[in-house]
Kinemage of the C-alpha trace (Angstrom):
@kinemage 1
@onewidth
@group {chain A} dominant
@subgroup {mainchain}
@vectorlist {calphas} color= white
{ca unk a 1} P 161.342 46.325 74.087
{ca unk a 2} L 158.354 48.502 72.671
{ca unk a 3} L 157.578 51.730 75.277
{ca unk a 4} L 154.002 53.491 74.665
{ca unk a 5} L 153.156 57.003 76.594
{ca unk a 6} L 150.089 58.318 76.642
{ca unk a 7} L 151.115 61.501 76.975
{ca unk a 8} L 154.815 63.059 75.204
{ca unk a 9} L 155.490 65.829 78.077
{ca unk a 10} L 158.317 67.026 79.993
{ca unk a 11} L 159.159 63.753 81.563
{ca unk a 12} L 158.345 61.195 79.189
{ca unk a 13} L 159.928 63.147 76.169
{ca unk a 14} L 162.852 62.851 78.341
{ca unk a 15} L 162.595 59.497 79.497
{ca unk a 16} L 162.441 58.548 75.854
{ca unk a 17} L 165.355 60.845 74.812
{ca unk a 18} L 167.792 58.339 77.414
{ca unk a 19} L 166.571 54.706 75.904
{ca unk a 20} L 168.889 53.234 73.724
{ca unk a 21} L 167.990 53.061 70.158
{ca unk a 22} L 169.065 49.410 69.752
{ca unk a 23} L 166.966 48.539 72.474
{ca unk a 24} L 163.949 50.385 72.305
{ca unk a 25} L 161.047 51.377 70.147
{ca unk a 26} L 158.313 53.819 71.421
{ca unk a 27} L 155.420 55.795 70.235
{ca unk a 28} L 153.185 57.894 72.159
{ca unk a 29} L 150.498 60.501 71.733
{ca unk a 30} L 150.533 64.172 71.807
{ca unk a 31} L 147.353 66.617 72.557
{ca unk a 32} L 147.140 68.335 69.542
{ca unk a 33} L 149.868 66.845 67.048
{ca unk a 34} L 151.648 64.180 65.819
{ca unk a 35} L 150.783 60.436 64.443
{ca unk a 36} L 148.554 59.903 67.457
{ca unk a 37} L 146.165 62.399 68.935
{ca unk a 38} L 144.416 62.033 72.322
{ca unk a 39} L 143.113 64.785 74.486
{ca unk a 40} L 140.872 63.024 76.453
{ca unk a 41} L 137.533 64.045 74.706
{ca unk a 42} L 137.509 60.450 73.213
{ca unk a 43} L 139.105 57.199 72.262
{ca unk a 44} L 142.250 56.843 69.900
{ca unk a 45} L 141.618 55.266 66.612
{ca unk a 46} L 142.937 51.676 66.355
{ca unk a 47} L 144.501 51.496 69.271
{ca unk a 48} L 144.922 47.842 69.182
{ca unk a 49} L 147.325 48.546 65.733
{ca unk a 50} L 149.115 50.940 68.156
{ca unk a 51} L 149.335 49.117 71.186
{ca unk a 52} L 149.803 45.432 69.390
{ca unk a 53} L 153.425 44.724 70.086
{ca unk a 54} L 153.690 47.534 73.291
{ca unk a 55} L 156.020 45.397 76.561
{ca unk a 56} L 155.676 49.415 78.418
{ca unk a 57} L 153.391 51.620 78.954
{ca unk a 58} L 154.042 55.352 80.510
{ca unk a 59} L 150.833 57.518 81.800
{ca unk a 60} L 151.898 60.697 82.099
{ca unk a 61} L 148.227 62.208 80.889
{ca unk a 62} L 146.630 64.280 83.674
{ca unk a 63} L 143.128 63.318 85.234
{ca unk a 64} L 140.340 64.960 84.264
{ca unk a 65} L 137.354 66.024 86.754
{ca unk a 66} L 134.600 63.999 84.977
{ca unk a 67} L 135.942 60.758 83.906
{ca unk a 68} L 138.856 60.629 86.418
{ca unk a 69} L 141.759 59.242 84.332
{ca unk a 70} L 141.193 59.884 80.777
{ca unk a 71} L 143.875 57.094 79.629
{ca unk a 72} L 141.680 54.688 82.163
{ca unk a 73} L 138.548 55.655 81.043
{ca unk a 74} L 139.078 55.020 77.227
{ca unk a 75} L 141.631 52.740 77.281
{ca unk a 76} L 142.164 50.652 79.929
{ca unk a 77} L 139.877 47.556 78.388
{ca unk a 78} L 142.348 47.246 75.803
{ca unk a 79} L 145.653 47.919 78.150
{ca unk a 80} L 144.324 45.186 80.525
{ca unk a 81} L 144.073 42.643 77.700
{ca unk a 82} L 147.785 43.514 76.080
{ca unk a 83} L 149.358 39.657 76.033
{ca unk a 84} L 153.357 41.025 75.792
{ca unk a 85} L 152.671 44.212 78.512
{ca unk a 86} L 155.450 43.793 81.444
{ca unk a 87} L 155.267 47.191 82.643
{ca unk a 88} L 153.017 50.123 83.176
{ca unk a 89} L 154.047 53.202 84.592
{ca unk a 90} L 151.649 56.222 86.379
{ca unk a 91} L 152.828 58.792 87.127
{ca unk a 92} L 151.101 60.531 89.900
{ca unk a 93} L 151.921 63.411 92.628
{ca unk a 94} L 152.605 63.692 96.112
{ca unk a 95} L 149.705 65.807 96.677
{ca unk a 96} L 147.469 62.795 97.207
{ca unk a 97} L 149.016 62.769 100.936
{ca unk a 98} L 147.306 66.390 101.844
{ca unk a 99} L 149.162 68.890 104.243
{ca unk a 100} L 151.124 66.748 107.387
{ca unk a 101} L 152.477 70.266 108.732
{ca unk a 102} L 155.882 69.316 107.831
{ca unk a 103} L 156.242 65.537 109.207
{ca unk a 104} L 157.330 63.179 107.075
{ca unk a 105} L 155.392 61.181 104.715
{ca unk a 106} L 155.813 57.616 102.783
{ca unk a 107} L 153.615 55.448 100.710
{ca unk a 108} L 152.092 53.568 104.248
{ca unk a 109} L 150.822 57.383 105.079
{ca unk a 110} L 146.762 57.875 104.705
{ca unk a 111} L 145.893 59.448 101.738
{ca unk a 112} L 143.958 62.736 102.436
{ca unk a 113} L 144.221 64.951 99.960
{ca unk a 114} L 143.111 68.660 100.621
{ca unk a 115} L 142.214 70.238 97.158
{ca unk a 116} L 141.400 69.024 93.902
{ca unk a 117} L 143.942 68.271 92.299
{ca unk a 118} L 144.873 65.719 94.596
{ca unk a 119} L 141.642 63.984 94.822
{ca unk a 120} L 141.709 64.139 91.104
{ca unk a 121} L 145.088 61.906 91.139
{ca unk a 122} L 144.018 59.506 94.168
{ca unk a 123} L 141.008 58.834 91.831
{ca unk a 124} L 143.366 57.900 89.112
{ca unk a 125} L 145.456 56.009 91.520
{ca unk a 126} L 142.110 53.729 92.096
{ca unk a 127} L 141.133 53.337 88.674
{ca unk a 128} L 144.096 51.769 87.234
{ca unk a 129} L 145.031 49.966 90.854
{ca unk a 130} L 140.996 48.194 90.110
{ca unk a 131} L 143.249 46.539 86.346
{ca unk a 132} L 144.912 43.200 86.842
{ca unk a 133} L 148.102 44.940 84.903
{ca unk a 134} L 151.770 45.524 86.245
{ca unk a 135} L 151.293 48.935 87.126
{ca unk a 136} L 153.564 51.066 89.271
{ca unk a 137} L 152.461 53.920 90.943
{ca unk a 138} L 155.232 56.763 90.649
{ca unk a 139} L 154.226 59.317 93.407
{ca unk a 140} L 156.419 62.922 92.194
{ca unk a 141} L 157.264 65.608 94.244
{ca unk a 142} L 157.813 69.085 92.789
{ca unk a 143} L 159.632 68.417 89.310
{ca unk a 144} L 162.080 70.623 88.078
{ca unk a 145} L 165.643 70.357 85.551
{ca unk a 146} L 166.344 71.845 82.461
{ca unk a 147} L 164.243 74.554 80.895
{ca unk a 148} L 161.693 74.251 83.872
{ca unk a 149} L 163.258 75.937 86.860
{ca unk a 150} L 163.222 78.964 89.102
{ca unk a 151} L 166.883 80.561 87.258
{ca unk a 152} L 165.210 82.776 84.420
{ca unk a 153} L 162.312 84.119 87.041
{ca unk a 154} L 165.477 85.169 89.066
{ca unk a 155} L 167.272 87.202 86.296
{ca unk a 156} L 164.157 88.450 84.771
{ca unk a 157} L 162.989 89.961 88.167
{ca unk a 158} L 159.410 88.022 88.294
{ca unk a 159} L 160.326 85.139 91.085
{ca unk a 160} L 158.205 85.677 93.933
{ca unk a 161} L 159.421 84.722 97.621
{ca unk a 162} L 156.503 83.766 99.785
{ca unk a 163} L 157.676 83.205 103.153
{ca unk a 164} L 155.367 80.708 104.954
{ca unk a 165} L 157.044 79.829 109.095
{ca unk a 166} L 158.311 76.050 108.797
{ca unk a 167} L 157.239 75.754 105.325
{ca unk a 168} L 158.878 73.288 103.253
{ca unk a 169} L 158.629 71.533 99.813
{ca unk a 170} L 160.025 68.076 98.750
{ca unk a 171} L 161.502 68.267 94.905
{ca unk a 172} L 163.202 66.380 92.307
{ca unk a 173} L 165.372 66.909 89.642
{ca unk a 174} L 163.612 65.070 86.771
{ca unk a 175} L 166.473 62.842 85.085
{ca unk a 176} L 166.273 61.255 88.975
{ca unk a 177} L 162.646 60.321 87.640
{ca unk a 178} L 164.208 59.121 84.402
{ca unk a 179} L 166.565 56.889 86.107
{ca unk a 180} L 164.333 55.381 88.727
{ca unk a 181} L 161.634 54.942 85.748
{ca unk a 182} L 164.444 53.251 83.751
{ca unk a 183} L 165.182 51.120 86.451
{ca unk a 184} L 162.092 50.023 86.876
{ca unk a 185} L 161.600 48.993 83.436
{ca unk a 186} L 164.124 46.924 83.091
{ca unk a 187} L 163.368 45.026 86.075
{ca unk a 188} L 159.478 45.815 87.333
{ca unk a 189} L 158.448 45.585 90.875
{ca unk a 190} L 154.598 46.392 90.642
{ca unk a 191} L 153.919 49.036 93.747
{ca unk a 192} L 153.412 52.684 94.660
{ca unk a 193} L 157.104 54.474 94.854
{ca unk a 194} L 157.767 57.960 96.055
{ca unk a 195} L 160.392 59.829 93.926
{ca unk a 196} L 161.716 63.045 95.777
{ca unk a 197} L 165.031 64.175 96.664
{ca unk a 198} L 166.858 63.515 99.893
{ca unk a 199} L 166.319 67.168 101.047
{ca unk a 200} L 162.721 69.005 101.718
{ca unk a 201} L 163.348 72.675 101.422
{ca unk a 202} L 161.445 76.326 101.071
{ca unk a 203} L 161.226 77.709 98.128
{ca unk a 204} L 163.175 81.163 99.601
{ca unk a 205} L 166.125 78.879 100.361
{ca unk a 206} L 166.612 77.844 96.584
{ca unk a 207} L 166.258 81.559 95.281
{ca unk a 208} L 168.788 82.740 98.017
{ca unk a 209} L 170.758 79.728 96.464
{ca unk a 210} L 170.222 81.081 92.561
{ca unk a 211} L 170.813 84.473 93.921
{ca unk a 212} L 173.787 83.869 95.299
{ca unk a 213} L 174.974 82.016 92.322
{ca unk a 214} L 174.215 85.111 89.896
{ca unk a 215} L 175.774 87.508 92.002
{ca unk a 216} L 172.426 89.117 92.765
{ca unk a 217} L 170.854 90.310 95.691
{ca unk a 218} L 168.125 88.187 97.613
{ca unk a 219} L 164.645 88.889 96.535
{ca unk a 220} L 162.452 90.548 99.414
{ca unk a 221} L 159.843 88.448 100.880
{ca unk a 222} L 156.814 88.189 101.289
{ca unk a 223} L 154.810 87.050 103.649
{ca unk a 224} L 151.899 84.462 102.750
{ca unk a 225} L 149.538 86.503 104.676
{ca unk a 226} L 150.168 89.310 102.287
{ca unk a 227} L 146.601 90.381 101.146
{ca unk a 228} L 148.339 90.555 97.117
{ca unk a 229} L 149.029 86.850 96.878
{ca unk a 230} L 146.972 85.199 94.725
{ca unk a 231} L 144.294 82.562 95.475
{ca unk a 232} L 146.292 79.881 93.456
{ca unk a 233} L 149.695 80.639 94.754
{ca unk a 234} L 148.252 80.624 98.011
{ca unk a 235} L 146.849 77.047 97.530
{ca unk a 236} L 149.824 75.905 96.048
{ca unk a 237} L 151.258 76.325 99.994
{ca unk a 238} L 148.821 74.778 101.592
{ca unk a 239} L 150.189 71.532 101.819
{ca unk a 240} L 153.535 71.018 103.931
{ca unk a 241} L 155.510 67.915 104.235
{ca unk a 242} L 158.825 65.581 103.583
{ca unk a 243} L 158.229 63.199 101.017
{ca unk a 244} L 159.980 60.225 102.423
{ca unk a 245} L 162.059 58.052 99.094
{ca unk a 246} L 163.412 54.828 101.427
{ca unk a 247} L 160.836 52.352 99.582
{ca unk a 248} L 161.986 53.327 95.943
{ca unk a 249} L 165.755 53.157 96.998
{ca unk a 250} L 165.331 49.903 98.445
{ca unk a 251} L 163.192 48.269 95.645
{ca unk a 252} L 165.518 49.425 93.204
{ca unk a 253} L 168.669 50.007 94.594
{ca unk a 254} L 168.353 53.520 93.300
{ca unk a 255} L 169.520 56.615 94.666
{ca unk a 256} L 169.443 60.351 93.320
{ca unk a 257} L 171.745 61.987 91.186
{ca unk a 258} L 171.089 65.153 92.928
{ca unk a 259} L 169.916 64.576 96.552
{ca unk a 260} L 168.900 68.594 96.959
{ca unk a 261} L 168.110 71.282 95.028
{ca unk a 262} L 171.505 72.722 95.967
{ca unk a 263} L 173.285 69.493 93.490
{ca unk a 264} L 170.665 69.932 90.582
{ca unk a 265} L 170.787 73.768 90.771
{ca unk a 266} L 174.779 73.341 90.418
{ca unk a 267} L 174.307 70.873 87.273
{ca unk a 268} L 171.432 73.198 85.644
{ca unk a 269} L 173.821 76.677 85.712
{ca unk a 270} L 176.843 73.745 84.561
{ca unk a 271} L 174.296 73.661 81.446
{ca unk a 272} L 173.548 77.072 81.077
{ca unk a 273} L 177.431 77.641 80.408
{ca unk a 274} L 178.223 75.428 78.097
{ca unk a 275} L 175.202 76.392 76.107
{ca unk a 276} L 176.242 79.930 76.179
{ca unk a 277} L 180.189 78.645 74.700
């Protein structure tokens, strides 16, 4: 099997990291390094030579305000056309559902986006859904795991607490993406698939959670009213729902490694440990 990702970031670097080597080649591009260069200003060189033998394609590449997808826009002639491609894989965000104050949500809920960036990825959505390709849709919730979590802003003092009434945020841990990605590769069921946790939760719950682990105590408050919170931090809590998973666990049979934040929190300060042996 031959994986290409547009796009070598946080999840697809370790996506690629779990593939077994007997099994798998892959390439990919990077923004400003490597082999393969794409930063959505314009089209890769030869990208039939690079895409000639490719069975699986990851997107990870964000969209871009004028051209919508930037993979799409360049690229997606030639990805359409691939004779060996089983598999392509988008990976988009939950924030194309908008704010539901706090009901659930799954992949038969509207799609009304209320800022940007989430019109920005429902755009995306369209452009590749318009390709007669294999493509599946891989809706993420918050993302966090290893080296991109909440546990240093604790020690060092800069987490913020913004208390919001009823507020909640759906999250996964991302080697759950990994698995449900690898999953899905080796046996593709084209469609749009939620991948969250089993658990919605506020943000102040996991830093009480971190703080209790450390020993330290709880970080005061604040409330979102607060005239000192920023204009981005207070969009970032605009939306409120539960990002229902049932469809992805049932195409699958997949389930998470770590169901809440509570489980992948646990595992993360199990790796902080040992790294400090």
């Amino acid at each position: 099997m031959n994986l290409f990702c547009f796009g070598q970031g946080y999840t697809a670097t370790r996506l690629i990291s779990s593939l077994s080597k007997e099994k798998w080649q892959y390439s990919g591009t990077r923004r400003d390094h490597g082999e393969i260069c794409f930063n959505g200003t314009g089209p890769i060189e030869y990208i039939e030579r690079h895409l000639k033998e490719v069975t699986h394609i990851l997107i990870s590449t964000p969209p871009m305000a004028d051209i919508g997808d930037p993979v799409f826009h360049f690229h997606g002639t030639d990805i359409e056309k691939l004779p060996s491609l089983k598999w392509v894989g988008y990976l988009s965000a939950t924030s194309i559902y908008g704010d539901h104050n706090g009901d659930w949500v799954d992949e038969k809920t509207p799609e009304t986006p209320s800022g940007e960036r989430g019109e920005q990825r429902l755009n995306a959505e369209k452009q590749w859904r318009s390709l007669d390709i294999p493509l599946h849709i891989f809706r993420l919730a918050g993302i966090y795991g290893p080296d991109r979590n909440q546990i240093k802003s604790v020690k060092t003092g800069t987490a913020r607490k913004i208390i919001k009434e009823n507020h909640v945020f759906s999250r996964i841990h991302v080697d759950d993406i990994v698995s449900a990605l690898v999953t899905s590769m080796d046996t593709p069921i084209p469609g749009i698939y939620n991948l969250s946790d089993d658990t919605p939760a506020s943000t102040a719950d996991v830093l009480d959670y971190i703080c209790d682990h450390l020993d330290l105590p709880l970080i005061e408050g604040k409330n979102i009213a607060g005239t000192d919170i920023s204009p981005a931090l207070r969009s970032f809590y605009a939306d409120n729902k539960r990002v229902k998973n049932d469809h992805v666990k049932k195409a699958f049979n997949w389930a998470p490694k770590y169901p809440s934040y509570k489980e992948g929190y646990s595992a993360l300060f199990d790796e902080l440990d040992k790294r400090s042996l």
